[in-house]
C-alpha positions in Angstrom: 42.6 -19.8 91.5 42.0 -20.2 87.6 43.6 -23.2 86.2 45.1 -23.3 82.3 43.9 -25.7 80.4 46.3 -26.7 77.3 45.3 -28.9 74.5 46.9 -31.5 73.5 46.7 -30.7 70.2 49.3 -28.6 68.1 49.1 -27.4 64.7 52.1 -28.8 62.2 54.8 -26.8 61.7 54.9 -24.7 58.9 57.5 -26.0 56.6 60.2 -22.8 55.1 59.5 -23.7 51.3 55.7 -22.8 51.6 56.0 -19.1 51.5 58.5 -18.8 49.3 56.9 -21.1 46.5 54.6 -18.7 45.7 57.1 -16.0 46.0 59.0 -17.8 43.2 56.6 -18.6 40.9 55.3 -14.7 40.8 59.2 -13.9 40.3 59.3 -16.4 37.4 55.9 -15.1 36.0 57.0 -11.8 36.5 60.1 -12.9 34.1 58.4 -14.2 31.3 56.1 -11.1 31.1 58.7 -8.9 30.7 61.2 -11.1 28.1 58.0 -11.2 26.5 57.1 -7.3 26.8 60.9 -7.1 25.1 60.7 -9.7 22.6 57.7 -7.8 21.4 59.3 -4.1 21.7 62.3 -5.9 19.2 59.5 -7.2 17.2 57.6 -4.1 17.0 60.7 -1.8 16.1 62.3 -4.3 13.8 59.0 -4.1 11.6 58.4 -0.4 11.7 62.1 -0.3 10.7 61.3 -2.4 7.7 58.2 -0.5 7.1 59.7 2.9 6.7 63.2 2.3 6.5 64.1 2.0 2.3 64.6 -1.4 1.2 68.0 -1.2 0.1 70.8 1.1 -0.3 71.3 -0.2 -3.8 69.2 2.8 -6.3 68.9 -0.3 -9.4 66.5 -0.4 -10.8 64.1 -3.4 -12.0 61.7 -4.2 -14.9 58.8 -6.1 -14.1 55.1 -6.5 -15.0 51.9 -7.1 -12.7 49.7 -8.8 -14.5 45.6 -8.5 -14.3 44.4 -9.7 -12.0 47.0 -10.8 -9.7 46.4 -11.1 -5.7 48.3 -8.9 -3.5 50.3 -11.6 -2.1 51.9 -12.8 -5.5 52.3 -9.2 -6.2 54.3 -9.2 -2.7 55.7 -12.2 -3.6 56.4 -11.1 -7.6 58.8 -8.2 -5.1 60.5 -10.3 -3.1 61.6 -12.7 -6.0 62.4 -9.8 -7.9 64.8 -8.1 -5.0 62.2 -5.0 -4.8 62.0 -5.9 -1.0 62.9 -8.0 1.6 59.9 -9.9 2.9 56.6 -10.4 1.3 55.2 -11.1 4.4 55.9 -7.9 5.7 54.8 -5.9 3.1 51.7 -7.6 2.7 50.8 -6.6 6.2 52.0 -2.8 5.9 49.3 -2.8 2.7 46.4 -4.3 4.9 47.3 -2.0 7.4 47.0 0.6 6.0 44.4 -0.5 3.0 46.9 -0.4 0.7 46.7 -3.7 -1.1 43.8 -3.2 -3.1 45.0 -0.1 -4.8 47.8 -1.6 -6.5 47.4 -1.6 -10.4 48.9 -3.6 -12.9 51.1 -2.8 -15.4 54.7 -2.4 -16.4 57.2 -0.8 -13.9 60.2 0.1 -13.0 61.3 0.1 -9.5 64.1 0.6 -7.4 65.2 -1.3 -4.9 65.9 1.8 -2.3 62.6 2.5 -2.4 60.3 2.2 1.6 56.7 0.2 1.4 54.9 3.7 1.3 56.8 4.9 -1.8 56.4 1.5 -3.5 52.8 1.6 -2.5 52.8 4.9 -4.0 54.0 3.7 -7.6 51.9 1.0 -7.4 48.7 2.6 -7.6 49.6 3.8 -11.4 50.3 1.1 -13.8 53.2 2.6 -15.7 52.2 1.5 -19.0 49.5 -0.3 -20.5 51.5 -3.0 -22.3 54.5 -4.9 -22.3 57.7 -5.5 -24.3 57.5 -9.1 -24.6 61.1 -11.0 -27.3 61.4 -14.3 -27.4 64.4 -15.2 -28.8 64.8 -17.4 -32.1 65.0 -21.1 -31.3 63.3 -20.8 -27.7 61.4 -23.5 -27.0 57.8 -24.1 -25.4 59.6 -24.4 -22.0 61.7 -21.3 -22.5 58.7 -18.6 -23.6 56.7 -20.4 -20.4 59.9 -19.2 -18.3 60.0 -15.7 -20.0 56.6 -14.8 -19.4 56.6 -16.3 -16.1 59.8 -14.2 -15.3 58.1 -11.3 -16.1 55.2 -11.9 -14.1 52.5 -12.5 -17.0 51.6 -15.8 -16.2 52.6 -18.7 -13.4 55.9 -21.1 -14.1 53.8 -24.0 -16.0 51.1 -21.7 -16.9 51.8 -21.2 -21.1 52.8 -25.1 -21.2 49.5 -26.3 -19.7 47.2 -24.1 -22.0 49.4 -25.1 -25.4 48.2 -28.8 -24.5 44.5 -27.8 -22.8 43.3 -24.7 -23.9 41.3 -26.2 -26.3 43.1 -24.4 -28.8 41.7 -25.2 -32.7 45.0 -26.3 -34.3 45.4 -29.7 -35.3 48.9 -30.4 -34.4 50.8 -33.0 -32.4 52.2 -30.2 -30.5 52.6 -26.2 -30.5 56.4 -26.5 -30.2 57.8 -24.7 -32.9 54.6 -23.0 -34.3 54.8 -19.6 -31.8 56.8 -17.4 -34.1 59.9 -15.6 -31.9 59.6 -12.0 -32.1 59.6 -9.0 -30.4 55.5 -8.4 -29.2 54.1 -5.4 -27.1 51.4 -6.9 -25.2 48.1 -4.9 -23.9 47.9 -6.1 -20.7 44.3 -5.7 -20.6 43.8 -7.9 -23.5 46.3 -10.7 -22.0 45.8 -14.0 -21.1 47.6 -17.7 -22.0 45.5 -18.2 -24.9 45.5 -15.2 -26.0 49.1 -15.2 -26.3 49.4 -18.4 -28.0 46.9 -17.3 -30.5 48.9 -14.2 -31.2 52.2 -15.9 -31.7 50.6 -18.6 -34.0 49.0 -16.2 -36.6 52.3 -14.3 -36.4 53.7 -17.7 -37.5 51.3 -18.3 -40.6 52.3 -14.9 -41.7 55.7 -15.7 -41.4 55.6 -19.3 -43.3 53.7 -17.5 -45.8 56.7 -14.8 -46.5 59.3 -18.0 -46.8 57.8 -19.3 -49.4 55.4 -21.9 -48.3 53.1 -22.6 -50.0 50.0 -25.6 -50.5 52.3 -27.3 -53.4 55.1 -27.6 -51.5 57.1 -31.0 -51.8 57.3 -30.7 -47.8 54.7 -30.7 -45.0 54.1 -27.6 -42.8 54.9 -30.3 -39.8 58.7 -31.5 -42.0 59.4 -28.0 -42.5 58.7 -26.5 -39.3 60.4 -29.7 -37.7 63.8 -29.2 -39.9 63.9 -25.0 -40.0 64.1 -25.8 -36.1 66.9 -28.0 -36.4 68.4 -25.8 -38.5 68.4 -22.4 -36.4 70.0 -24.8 -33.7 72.6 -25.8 -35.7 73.6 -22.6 -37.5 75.7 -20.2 -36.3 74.5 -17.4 -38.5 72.0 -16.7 -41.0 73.9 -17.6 -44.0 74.8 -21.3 -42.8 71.1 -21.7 -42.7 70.1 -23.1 -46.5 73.1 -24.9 -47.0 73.1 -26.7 -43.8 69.1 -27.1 -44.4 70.1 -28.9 -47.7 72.4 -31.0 -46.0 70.2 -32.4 -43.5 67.7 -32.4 -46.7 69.5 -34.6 -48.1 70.9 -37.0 -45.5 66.7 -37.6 -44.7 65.5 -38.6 -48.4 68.7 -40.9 -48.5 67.6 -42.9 -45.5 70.7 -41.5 -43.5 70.3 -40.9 -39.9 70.7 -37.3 -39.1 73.2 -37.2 -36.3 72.2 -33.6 -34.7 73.1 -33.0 -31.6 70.4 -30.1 -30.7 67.8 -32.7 -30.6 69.2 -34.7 -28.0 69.7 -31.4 -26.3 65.9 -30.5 -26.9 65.3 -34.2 -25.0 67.3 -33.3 -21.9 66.6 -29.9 -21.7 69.9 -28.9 -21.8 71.2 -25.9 -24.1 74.5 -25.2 -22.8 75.9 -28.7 -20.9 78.5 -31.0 -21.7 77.1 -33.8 -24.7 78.7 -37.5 -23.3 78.5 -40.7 -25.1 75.7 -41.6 -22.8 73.5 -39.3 -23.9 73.7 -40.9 -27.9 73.4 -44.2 -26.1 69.7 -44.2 -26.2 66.7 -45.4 -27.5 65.0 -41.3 -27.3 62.8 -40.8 -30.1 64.9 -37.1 -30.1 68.3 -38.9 -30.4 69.0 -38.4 -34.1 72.3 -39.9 -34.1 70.4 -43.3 -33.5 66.9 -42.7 -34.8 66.3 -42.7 -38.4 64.1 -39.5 -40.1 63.1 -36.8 -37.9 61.8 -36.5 -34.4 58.4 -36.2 -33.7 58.3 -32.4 -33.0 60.1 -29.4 -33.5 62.8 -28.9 -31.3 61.7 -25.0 -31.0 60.6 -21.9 -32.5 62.3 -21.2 -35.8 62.5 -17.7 -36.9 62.2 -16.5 -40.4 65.7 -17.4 -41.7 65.5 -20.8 -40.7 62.4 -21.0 -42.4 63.5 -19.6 -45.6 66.4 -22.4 -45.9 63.8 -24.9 -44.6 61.9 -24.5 -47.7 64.1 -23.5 -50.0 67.6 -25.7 -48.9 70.7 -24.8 -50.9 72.1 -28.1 -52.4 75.6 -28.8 -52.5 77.9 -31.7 -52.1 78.6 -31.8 -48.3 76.8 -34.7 -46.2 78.2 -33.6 -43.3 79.1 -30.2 -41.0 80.6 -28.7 -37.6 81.8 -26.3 -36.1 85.2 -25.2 -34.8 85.9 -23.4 -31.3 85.6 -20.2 -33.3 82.7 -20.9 -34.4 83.6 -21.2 -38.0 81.8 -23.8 -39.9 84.1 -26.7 -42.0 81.9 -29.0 -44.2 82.4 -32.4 -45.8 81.9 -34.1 -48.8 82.6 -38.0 -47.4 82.9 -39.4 -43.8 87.0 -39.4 -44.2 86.6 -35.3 -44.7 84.2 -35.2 -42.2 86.7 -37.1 -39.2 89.6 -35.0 -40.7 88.0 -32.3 -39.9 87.2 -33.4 -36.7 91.0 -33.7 -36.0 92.3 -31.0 -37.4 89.6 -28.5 -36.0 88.0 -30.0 -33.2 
């Protein structure tokens, strides 16, 4: 008769959390995959929607110019600032996508903002126009034609202020300010750069001192005249305040008076349209003409014509002193009594 022999030994139990580990982790694997599968569906259809859906329902349109030269992603990015499209992100990858981006031309356009990637692609590869309308207004400053031609996408913010001070332009001049004659300009965009533009506006401006009357025997500098005909087109409201308020101010300089215009401390703080406060005359600013005596060291912008005209030839009269009411009327004054009278009763 067989005997059974039994070991001793025994293997361990197998525990209940071993098989289902496993289980769990594939379950939780098996989750992420597809959250992730959907996440990218979402991701997927939300771009194709913004690749061929149009940007807008809005049909305005807007103005702006693509320089030579420019990348495709400030050209997205030029869009997107302009409200063309919604991301410039997203339509620089439906032009590499689909070799787009290199096909885009520069020039001047007008686009609207219901517009889808292909069509804008599609008026993109045709520069509209081979120049641009370029007015700067009379009495911009440096600072204000850098912000225009940035705005309409000729240069970068900064760009026009650097090369007035390192372009190596040949004008000897403490600075450019008030030298680039305001006018309206059509630019060919394939002649355009910085200095090309600052050339432009300065012979425009020699011209221009020329027709005012300038002239080598003049009893004023180029740098007086230019500094007070840009006073002046501050202070004026219209064309004919111009040469009496330029004889005013004239005047007040030979007699050692301080000039007390406000537009230069406004040209120091950068601010055309703000609140003036006491504070602001409270300084030592070379640009604060109600302290400083004679005038500041620049031009406080671009005169036009007019201004120039009653720069060099001022219309005396007896007045030492001007302002202007709410209406914009103009009251003058012979004395400083007159003047604060008028101050009361218009002010």
């Amino acid at each position: 008769m067989k005997q059974r022999i039994y070991s001793a030994y025994r293997a361990p139990a197998r525990g209940k959390g071993e098989k289902a580990a496993p289980r769990r982790r594939w379950w939780v694997l098996s989750g992420v995959l597809v959250l992730g599968l959907l996440v990218g569906v979402m991701a997927w259809r939300w771009v194709l929607s913004a690749w061929y859906s149009p940007q807008s329902l809005d049909p305005t349109l807007v103005s702006l110019v693509i320089a030579p030269g420019s990348s495709a992603s400030a050209v997205a990015a030029q869009l997107e600032d302009a409200g063309v499209i919604r991301s410039a992100l997203l339509f620089s990858l439906y032009g590499r996508y689909y070799g787009l981006s290199s096909t885009v031309q520069a020039g001047s356009y007008s686009l609207g903002r219901d517009l889808t990637y292909e069509q804008l692609y599609a008026q993109l590869q045709h520069g509209q126009s081979d120049e641009v309308k370029i007015t700067i207004p009379e009495g911009y400053t440096l600072a204000q034609i850098d912000a225009l031609l940035a705005e309409k996408g000729l240069t970068a913010p900064g760009e026009i202020l650097t090369c007035a001070a390192d372009c190596g332009l040949p004008y000897d001049l403490p600075s450019l300010e008030g030298y680039l004659f305001p006018d309206t300009y059509y630019i060919p965009l394939a002649d355009f750069s910085p200095r090309w533009f600052i050339t432009l506006l300065k012979n425009t401006f020699d011209k221009r001192l020329s027709e005012a009357g300038y002239t080598a025997d003049s009893p004023r500098t180029v740098q007086q005249v230019v500094t007070m005909a840009s006073m002046v087109e501050r202070e004026a409201a219209h064309d004919g305040e111009m040469p009496v308020i330029a004889g005013i101010l004239w005047k007040r300089l030979d007699e050692g008076m301080q000039l007390g215009v406000d537009a230069t401390t406004r040209y120091a703080k950068d601010d055309w349209t703000g609140p003036l406060y006491a504070a602001d005359f409270d300084t030592d600013d070379p640009y604060n003409t109600r302290r400083q005596y004679g005038l500041p060291p620049t031009a406080i912008g671009n005169p036009g014509l007019a201004a120039l005209r009653a720069a060099v030839h001022p219309e005396p009269s007896d007045y030492y002193y001007y302002l202007h009411d709410s209406s914009g009327r103009i009251h003058y004054g012979r004395t400083l009594d007159e003047h604060n009278a008028n101050k009361r009763d218009y002010l």
